[in-house]
C-alpha positions in Angstrom: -0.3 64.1 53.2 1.8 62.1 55.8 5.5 62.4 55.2 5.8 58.7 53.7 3.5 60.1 50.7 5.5 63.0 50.1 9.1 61.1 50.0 6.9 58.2 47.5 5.2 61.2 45.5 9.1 63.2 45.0 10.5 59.4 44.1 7.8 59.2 41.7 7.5 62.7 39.8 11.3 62.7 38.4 10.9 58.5 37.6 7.6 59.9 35.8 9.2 62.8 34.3 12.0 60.7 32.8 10.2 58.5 31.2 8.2 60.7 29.3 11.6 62.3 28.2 12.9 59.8 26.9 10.4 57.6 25.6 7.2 59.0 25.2 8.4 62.2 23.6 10.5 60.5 21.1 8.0 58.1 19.7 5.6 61.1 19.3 8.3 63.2 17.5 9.1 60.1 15.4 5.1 59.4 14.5 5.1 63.3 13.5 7.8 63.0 11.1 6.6 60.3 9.3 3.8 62.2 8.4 5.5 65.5 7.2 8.4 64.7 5.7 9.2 64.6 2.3 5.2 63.8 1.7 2.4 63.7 4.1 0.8 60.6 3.9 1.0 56.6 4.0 3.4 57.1 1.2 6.3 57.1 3.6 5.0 53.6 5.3 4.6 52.5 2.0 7.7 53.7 0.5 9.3 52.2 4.1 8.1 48.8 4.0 9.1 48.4 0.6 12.8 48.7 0.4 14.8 45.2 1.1 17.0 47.5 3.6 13.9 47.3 6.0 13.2 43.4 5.2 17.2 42.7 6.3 16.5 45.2 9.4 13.3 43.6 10.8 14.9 39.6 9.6 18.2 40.6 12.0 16.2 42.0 14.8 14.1 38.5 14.7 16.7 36.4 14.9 18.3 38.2 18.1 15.0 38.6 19.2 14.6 34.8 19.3 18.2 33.9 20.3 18.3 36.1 23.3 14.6 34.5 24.7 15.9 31.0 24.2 19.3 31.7 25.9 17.9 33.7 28.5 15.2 30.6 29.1 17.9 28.2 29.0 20.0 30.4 31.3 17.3 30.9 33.8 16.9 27.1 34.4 20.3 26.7 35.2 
């Protein structure tokens, strides 16, 4: 291994290794949880995508959604 690959490989492990950290090991504690608290089940998903709290969360994060593409397409052609 030449020393260019070793200085690319020790950039690479800790980039790696933070990722995983802080995204891959969250969503896999979060898709654990869904299914063992209070009931095991589709119940929760259920019980989730039934409550209007959801509906306002997901309706808000559409409209920023869409407002930040536009205004960052906008911006980028100026």
């Amino acid at each position: 291994m030449s020393s260019f690959q070793r200085w690319a490989f020790g950039l690479t492990v800790p980039a790696a290794l933070l990722t995983i950290c802080l995204y891959v090991v969250p969503i896999l504690q979060v898709l654990a949880l869904s299914f063992t608290e209070p009931t095991f089940g589709f119940g929760n998903y259920v019980e989730m995508f039934g409550s209007a709290a959801i509906g306002r969360v997901v309706r808000t994060t559409m409209i920023v959604s869409a407002v930040t593409t536009v205004l960052t397409i906008v911006v980028s052609y100026v």
